[in-house]
Biopython code that builds the backbone (N, CA, C, O; Angstrom):
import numpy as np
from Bio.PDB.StructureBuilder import StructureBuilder

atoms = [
    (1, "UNK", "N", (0.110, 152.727, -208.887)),
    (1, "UNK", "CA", (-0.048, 154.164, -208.819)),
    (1, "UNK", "C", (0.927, 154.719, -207.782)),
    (1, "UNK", "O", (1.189, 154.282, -206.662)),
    (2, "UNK", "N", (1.384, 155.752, -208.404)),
    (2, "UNK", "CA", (2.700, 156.493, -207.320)),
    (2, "UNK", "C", (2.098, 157.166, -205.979)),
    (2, "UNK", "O", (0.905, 157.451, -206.090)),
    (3, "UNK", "N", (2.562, 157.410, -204.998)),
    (3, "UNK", "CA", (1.909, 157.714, -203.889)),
    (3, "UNK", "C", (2.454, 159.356, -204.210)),
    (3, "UNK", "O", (3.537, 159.638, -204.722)),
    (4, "UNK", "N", (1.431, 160.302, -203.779)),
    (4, "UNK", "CA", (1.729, 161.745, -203.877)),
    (4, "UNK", "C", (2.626, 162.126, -202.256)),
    (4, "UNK", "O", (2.608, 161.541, -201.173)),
    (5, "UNK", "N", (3.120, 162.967, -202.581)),
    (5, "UNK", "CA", (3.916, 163.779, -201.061)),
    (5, "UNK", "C", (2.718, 165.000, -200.622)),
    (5, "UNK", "O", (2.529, 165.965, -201.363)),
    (6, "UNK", "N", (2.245, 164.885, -199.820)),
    (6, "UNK", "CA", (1.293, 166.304, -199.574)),
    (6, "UNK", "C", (1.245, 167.211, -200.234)),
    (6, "UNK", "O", (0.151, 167.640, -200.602)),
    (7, "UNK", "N", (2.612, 167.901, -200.665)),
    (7, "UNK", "CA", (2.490, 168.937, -201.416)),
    (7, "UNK", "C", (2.058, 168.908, -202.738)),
    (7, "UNK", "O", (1.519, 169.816, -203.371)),
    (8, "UNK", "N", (2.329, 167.847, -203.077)),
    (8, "UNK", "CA", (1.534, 167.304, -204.885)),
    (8, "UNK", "C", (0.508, 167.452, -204.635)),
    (8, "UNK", "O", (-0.139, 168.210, -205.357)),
    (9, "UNK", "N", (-0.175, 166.774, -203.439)),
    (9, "UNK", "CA", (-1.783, 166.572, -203.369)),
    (9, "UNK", "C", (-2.273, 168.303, -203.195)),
    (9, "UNK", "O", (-3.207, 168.756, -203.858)),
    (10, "UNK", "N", (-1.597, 169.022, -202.348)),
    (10, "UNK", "CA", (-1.932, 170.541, -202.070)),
    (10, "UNK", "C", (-1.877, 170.849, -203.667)),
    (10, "UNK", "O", (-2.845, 171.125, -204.376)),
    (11, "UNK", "N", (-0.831, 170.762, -203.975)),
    (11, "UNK", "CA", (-0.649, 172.079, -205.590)),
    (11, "UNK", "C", (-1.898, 171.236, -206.695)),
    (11, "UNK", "O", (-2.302, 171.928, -207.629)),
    (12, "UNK", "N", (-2.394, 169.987, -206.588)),
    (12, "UNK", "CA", (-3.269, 169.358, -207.662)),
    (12, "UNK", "C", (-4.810, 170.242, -206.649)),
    (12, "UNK", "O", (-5.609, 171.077, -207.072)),
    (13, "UNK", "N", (-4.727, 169.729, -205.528)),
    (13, "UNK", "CA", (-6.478, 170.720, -205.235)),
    (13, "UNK", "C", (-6.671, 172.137, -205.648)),
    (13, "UNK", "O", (-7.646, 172.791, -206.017)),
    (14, "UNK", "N", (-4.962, 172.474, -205.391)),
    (14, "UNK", "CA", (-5.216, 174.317, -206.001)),
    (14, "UNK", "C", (-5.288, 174.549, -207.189)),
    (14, "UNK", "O", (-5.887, 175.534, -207.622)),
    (15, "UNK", "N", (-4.597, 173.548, -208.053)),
    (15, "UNK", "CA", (-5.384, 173.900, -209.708)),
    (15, "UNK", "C", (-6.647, 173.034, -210.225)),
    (15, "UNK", "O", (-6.826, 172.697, -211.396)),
    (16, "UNK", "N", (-7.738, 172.650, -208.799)),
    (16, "UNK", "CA", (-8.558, 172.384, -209.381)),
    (16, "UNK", "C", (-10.013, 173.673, -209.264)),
    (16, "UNK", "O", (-11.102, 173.614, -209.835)),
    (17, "UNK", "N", (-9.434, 174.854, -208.224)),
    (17, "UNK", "CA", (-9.891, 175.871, -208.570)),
    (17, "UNK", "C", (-10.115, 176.671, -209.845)),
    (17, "UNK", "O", (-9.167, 177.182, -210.442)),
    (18, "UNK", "N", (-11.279, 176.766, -210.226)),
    (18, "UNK", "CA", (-11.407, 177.868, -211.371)),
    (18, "UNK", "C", (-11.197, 179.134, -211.465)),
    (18, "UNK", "O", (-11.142, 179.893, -210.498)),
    (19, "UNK", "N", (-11.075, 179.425, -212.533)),
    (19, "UNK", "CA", (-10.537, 181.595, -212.888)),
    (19, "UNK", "C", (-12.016, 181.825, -212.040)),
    (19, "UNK", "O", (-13.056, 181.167, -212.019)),
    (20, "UNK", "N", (-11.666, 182.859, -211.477)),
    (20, "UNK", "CA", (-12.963, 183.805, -210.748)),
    (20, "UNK", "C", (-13.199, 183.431, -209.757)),
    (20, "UNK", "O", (-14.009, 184.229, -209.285)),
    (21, "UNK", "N", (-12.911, 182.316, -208.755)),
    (21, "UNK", "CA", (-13.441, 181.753, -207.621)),
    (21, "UNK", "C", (-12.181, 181.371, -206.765)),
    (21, "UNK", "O", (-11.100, 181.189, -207.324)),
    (22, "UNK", "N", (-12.314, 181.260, -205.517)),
    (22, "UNK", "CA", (-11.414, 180.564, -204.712)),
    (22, "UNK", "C", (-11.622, 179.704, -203.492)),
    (22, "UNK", "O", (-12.747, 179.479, -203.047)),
    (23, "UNK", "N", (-10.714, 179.313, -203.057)),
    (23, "UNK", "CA", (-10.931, 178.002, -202.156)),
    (23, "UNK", "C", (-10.265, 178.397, -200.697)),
    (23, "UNK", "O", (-9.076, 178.695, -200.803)),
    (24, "UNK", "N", (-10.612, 178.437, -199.818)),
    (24, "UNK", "CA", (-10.143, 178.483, -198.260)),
    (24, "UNK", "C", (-8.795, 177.290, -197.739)),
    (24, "UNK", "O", (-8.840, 176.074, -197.928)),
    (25, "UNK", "N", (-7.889, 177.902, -197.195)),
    (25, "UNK", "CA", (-6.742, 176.832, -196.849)),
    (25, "UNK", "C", (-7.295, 175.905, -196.326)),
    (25, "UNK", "O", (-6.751, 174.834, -196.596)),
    (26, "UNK", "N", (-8.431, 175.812, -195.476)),
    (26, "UNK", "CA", (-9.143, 174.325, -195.101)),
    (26, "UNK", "C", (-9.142, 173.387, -196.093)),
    (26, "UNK", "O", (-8.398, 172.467, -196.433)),
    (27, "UNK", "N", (-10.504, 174.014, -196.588)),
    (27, "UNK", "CA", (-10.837, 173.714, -198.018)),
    (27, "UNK", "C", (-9.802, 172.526, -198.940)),
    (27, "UNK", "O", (-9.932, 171.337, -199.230)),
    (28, "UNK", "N", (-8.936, 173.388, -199.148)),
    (28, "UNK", "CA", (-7.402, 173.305, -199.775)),
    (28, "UNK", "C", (-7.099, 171.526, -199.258)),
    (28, "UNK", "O", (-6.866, 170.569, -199.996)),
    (29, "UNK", "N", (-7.195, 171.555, -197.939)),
    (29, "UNK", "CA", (-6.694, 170.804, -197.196)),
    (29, "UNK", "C", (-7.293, 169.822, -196.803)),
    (29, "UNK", "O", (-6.615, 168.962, -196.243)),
    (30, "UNK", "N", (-8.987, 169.564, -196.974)),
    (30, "UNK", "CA", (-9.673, 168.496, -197.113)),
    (30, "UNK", "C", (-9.593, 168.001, -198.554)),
    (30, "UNK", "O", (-9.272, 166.818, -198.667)),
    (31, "UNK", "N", (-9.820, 168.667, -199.652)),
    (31, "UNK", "CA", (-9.520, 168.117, -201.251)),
    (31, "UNK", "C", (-8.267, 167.001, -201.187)),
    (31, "UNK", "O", (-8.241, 165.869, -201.670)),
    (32, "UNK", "N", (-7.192, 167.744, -200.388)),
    (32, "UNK", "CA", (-6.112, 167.048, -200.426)),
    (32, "UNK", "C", (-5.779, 166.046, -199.228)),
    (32, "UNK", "O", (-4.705, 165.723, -198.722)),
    (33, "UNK", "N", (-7.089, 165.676, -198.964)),
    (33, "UNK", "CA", (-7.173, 164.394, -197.833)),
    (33, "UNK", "C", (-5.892, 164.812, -196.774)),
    (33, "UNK", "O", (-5.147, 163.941, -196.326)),
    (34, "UNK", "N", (-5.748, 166.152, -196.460)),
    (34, "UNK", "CA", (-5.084, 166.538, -195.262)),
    (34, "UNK", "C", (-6.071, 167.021, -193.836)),
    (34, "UNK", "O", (-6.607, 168.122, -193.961)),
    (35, "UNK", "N", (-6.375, 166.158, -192.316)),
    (35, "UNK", "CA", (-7.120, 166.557, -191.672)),
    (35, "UNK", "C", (-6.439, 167.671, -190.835)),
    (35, "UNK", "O", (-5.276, 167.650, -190.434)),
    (36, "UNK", "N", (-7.285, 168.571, -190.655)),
    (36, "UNK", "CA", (-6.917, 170.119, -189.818)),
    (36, "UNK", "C", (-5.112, 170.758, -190.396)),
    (36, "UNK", "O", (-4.316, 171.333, -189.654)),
    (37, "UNK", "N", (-4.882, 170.419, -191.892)),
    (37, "UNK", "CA", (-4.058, 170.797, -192.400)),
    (37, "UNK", "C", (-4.164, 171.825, -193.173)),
    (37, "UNK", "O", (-3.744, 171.718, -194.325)),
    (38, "UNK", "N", (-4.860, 173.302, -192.641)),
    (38, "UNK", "CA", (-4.639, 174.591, -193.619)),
    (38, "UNK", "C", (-3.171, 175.222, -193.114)),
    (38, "UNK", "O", (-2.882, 176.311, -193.611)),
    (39, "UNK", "N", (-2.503, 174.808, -192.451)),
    (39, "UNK", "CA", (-1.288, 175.382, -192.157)),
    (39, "UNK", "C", (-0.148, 174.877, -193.021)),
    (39, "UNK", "O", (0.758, 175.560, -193.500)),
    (40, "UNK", "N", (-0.349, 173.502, -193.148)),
    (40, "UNK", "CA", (0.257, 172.943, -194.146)),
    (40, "UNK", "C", (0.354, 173.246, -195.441)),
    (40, "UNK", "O", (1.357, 173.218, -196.154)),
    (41, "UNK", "N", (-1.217, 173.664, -195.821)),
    (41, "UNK", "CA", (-0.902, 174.583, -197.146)),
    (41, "UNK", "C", (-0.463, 175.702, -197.260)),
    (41, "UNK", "O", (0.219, 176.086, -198.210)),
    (42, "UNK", "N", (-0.992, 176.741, -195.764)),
    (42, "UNK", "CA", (-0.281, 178.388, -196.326)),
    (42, "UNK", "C", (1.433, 177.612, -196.613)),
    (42, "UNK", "O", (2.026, 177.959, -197.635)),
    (43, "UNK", "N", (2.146, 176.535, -195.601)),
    (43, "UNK", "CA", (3.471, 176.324, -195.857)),
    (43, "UNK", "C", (4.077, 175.911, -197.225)),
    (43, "UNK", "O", (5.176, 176.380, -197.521)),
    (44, "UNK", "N", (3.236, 174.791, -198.366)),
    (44, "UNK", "CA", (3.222, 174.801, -198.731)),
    (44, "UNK", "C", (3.349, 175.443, -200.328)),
    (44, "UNK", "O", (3.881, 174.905, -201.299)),
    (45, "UNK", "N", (2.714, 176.701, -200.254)),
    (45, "UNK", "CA", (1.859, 178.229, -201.261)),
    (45, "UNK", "C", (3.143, 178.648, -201.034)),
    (45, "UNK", "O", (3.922, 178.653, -201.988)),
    (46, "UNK", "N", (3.523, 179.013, -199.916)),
    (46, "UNK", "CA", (4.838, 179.829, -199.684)),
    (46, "UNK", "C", (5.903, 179.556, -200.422)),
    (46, "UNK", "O", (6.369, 180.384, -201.205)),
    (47, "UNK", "N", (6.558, 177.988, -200.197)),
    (47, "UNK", "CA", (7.490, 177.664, -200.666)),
    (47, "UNK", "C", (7.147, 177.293, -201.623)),
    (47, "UNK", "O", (8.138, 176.805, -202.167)),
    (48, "UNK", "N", (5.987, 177.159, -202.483)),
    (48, "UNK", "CA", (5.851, 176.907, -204.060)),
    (48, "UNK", "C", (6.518, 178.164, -204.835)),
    (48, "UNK", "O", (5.867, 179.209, -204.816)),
    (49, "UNK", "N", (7.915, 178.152, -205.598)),
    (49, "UNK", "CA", (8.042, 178.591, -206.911)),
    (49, "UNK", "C", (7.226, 178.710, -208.059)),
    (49, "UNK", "O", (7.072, 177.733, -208.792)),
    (50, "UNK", "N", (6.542, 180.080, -208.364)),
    (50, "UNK", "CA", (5.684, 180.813, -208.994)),
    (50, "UNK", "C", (5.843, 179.941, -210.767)),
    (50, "UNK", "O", (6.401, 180.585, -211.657)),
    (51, "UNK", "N", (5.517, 179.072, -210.953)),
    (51, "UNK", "CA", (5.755, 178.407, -212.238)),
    (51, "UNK", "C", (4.809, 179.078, -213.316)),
    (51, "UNK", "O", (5.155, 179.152, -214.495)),
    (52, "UNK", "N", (3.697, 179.525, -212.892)),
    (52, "UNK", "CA", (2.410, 179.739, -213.643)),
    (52, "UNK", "C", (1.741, 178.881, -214.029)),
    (52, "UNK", "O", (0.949, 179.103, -214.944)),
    (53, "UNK", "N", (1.871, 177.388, -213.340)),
    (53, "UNK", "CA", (0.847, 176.245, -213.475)),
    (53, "UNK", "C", (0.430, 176.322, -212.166)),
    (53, "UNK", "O", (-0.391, 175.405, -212.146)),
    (54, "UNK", "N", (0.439, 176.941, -210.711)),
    (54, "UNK", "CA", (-0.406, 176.132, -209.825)),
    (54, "UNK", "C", (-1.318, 177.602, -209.567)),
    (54, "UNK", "O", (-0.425, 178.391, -209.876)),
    (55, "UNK", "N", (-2.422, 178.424, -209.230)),
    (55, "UNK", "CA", (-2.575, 179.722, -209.429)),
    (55, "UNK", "C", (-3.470, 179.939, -207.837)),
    (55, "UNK", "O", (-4.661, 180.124, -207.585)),
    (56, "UNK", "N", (-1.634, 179.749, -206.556)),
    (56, "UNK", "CA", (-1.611, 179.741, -205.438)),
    (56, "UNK", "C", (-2.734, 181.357, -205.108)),
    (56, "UNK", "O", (-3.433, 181.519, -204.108)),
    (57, "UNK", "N", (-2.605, 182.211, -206.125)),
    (57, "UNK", "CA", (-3.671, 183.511, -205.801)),
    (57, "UNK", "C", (-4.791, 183.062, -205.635)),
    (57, "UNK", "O", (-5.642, 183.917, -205.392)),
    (58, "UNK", "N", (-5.215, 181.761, -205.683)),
    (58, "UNK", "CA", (-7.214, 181.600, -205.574)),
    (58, "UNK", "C", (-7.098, 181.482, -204.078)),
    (58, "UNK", "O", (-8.025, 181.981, -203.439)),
    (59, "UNK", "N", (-6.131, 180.915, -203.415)),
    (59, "UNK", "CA", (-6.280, 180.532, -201.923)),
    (59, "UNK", "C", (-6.527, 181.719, -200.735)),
    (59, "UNK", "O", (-5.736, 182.657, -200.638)),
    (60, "UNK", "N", (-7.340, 181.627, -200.116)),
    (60, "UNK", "CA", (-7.082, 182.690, -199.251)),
    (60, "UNK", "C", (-7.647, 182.173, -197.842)),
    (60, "UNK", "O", (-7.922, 180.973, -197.854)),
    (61, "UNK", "N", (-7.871, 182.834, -196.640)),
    (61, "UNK", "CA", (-7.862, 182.548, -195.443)),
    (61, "UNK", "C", (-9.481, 182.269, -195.254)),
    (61, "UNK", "O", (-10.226, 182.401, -196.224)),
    (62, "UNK", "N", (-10.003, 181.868, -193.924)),
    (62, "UNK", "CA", (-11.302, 181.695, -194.231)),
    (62, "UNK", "C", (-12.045, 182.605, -193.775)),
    (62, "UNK", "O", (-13.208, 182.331, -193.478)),
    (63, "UNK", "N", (-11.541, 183.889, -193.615)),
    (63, "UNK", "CA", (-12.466, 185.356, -193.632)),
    (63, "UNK", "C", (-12.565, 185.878, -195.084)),
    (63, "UNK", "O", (-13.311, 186.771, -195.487)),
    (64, "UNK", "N", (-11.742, 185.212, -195.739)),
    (64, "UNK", "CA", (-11.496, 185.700, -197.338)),
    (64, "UNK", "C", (-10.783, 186.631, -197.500)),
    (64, "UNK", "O", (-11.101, 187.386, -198.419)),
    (65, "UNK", "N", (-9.374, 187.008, -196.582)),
    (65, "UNK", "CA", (-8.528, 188.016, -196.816)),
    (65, "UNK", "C", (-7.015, 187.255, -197.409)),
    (65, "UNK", "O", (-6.824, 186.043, -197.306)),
    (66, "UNK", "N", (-6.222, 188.017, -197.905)),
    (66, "UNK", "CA", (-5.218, 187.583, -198.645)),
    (66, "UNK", "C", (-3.981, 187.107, -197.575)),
    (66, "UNK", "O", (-3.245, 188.048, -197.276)),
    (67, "UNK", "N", (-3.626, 185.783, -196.941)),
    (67, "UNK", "CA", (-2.717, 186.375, -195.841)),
    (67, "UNK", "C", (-1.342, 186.811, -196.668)),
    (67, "UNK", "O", (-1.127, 187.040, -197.858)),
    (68, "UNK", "N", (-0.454, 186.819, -195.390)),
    (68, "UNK", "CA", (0.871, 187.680, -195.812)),
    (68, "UNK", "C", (1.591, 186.430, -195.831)),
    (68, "UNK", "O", (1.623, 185.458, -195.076)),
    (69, "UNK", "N", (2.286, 186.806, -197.154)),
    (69, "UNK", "CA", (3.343, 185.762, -197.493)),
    (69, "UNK", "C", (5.037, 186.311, -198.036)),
    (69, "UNK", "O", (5.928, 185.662, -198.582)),
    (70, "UNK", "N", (4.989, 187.619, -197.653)),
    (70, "UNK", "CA", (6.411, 188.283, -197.513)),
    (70, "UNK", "C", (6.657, 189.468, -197.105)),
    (70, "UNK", "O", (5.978, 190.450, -197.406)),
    (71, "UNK", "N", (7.346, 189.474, -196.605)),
    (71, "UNK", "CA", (7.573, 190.904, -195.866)),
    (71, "UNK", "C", (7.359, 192.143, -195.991)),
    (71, "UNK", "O", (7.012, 192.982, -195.160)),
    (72, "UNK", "N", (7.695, 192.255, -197.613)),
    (72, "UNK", "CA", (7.744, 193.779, -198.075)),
    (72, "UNK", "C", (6.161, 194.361, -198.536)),
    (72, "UNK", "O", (5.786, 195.432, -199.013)),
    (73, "UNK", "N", (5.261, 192.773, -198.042)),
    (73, "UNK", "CA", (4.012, 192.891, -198.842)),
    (73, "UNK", "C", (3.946, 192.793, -200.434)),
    (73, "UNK", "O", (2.802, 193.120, -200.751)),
    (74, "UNK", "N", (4.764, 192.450, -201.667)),
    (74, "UNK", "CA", (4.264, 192.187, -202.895)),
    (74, "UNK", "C", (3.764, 191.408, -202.866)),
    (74, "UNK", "O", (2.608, 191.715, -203.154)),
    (75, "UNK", "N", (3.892, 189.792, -202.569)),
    (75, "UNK", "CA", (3.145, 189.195, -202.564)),
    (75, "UNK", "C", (1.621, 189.424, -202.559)),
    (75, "UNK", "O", (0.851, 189.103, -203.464)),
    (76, "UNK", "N", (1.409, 189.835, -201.772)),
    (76, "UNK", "CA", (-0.294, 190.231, -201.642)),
    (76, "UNK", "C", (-0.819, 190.823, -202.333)),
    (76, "UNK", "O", (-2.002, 190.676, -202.642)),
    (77, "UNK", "N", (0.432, 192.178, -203.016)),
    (77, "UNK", "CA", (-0.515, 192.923, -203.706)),
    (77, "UNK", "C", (-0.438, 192.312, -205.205)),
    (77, "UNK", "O", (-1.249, 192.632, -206.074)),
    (78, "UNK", "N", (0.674, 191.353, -205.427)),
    (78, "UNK", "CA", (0.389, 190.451, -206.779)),
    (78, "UNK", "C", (-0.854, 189.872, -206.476)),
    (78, "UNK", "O", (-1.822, 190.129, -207.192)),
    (79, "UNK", "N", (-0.969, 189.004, -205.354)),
    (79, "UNK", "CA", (-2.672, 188.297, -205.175)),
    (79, "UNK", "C", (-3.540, 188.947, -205.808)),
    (79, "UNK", "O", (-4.148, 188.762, -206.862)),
    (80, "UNK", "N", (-3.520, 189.937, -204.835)),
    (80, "UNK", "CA", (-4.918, 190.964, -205.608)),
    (80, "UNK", "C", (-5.114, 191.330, -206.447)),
    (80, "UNK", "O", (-6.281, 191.407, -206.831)),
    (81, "UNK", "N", (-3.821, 191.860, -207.374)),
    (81, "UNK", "CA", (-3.931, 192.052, -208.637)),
    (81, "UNK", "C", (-4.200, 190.762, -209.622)),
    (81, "UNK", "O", (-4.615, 190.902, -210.772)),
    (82, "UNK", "N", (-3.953, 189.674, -209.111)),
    (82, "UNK", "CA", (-4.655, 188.579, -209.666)),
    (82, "UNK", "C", (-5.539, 187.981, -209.997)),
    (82, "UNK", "O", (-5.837, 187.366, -211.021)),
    (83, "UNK", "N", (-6.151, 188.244, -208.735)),
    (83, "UNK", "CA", (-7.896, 188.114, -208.254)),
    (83, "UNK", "C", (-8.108, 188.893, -208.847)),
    (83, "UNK", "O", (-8.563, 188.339, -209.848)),
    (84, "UNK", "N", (-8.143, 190.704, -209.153)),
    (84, "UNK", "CA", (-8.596, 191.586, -209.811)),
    (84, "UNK", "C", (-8.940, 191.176, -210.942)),
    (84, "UNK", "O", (-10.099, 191.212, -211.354)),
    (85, "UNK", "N", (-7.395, 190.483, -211.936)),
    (85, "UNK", "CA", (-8.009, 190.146, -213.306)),
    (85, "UNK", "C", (-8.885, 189.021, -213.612)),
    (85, "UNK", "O", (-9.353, 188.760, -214.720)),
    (86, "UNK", "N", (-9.086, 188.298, -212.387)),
    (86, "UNK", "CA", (-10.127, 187.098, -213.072)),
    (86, "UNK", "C", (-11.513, 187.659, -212.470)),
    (86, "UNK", "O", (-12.525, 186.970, -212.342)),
    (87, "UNK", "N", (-11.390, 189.130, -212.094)),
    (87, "UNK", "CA", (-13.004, 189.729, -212.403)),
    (87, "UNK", "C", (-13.299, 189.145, -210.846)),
    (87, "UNK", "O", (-14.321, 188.459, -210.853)),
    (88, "UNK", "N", (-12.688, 189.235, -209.551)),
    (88, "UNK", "CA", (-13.344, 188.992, -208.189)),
    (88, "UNK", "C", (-12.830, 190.044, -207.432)),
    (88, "UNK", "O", (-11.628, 189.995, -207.171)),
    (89, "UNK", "N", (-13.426, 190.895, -207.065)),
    (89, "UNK", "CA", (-13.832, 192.328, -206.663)),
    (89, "UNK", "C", (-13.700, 192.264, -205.077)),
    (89, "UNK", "O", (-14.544, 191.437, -204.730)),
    (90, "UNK", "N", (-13.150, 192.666, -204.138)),
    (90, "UNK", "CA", (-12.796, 192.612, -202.991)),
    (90, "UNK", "C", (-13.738, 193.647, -202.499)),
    (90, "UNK", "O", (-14.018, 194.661, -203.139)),
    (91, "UNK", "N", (-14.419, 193.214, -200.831)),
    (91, "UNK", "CA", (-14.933, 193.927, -200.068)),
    (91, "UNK", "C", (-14.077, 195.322, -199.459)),
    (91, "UNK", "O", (-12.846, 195.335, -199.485)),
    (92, "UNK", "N", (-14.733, 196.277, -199.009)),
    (92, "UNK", "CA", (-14.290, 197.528, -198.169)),
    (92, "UNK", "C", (-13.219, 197.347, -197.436)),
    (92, "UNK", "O", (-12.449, 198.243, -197.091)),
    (93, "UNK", "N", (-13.070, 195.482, -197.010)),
    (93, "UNK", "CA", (-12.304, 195.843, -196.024)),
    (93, "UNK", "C", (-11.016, 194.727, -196.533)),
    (93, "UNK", "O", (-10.365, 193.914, -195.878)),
    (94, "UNK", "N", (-10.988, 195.066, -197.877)),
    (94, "UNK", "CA", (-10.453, 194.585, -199.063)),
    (94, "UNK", "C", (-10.058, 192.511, -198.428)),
    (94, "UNK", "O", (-9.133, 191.698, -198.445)),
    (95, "UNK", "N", (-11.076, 192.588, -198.105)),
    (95, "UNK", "CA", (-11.246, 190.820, -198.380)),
    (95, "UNK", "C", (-12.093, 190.344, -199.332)),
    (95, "UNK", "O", (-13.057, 191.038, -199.656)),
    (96, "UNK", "N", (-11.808, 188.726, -200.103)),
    (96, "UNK", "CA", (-13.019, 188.404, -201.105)),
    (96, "UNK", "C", (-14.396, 187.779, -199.998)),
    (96, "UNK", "O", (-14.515, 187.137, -198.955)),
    (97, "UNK", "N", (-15.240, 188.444, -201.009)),
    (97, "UNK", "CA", (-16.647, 188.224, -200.388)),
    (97, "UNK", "C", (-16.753, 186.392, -201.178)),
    (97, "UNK", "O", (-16.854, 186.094, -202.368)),
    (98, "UNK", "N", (-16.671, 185.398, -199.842)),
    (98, "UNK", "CA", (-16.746, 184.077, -200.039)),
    (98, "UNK", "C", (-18.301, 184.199, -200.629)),
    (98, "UNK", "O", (-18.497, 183.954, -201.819)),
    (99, "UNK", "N", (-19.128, 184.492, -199.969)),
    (99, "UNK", "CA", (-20.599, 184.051, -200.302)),
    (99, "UNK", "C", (-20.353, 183.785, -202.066)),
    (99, "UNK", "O", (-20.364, 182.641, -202.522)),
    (100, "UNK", "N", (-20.188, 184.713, -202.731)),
    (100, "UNK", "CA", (-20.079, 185.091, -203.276)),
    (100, "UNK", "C", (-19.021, 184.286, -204.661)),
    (100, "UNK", "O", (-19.365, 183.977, -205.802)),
    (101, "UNK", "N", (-17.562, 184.129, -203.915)),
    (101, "UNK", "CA", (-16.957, 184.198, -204.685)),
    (101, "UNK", "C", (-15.892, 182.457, -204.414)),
    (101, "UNK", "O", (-14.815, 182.175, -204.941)),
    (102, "UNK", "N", (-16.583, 181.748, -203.594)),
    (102, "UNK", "CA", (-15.765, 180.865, -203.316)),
    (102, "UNK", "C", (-16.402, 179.436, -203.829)),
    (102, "UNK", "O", (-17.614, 179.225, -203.785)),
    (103, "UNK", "N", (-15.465, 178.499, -204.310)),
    (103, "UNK", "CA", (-15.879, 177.428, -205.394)),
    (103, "UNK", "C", (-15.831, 176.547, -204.185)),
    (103, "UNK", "O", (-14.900, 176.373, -203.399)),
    (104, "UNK", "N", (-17.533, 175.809, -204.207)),
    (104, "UNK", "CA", (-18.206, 175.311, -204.037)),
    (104, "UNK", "C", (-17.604, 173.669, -204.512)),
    (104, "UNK", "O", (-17.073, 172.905, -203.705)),
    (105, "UNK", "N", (-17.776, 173.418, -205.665)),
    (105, "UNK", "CA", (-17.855, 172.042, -206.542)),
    (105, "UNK", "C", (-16.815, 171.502, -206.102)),
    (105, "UNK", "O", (-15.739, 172.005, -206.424)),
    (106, "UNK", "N", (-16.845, 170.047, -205.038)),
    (106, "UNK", "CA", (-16.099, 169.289, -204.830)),
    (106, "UNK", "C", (-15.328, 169.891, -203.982)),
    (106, "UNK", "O", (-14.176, 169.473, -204.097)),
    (107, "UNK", "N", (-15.439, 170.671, -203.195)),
    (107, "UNK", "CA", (-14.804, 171.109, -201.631)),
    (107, "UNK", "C", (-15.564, 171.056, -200.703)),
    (107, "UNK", "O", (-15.123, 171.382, -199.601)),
    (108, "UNK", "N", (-16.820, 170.670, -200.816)),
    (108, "UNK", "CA", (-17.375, 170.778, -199.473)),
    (108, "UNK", "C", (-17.938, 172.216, -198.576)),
    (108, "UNK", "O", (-18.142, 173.297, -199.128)),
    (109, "UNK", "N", (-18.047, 172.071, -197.743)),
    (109, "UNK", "CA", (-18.373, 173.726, -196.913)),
    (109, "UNK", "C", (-17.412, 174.153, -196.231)),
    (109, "UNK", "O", (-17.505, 175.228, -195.639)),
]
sb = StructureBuilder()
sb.init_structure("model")
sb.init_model(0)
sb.init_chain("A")
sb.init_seg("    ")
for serial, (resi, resn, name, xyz) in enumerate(atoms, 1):
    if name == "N":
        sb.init_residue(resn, " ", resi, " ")
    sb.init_atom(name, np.array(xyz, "f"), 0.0, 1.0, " ", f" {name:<3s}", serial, name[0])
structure = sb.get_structure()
């Protein structure tokens, strides 16, 4: 069996998120047998090229806000409009409500 590079292991935990739910860069980062590595993934998300197989929009911070991943801000507001269409509805203070909206199965707390 081939040995993965971190970032394989990061982009395989993020498409094991489902439409409607998302996973915390921790999160992200224990799936992918990385310890105290959520930095590694925002680095990761960043430099991933938008293929439309890995769907880096489920990830978010662990207050459940979208962080910033470019300057001019599209990025984010593609996120949201992402999250929007898989039907996950952002709080007042336009973060996702985890209770709520964050996948559970096989991530741990």
């Amino acid at each position: 069996m081939a040995v993965r590079t971190p970032e394989e292991r990061i982009y395989r935990a993020v498409m094991r998120v489902p439409p409607g739910l998302v996973a915390t860069y921790g999160q992200v980062a224990r799936v992918a047998g990385l310890r105290n590595g959520h930095r590694q993934v925002g680095r990761a998300l960043r430099a991933l090229v938008d293929d439309g197989l890995v769907p880096w929009h489920r990830v978010v911070n662990a207050s459940g806000a979208v962080s910033l991943r470019s300057e001019d801000g599209s990025a984010e507001r593609e996120q949201r409009e992402r999250l929007a269409r898989e039907g996950i509805v952002l709080d007042a203070r336009g973060r996702v409500p985890l209770a709520r909206y964050r996948w559970r199965r096989g991530l741990g707390p």
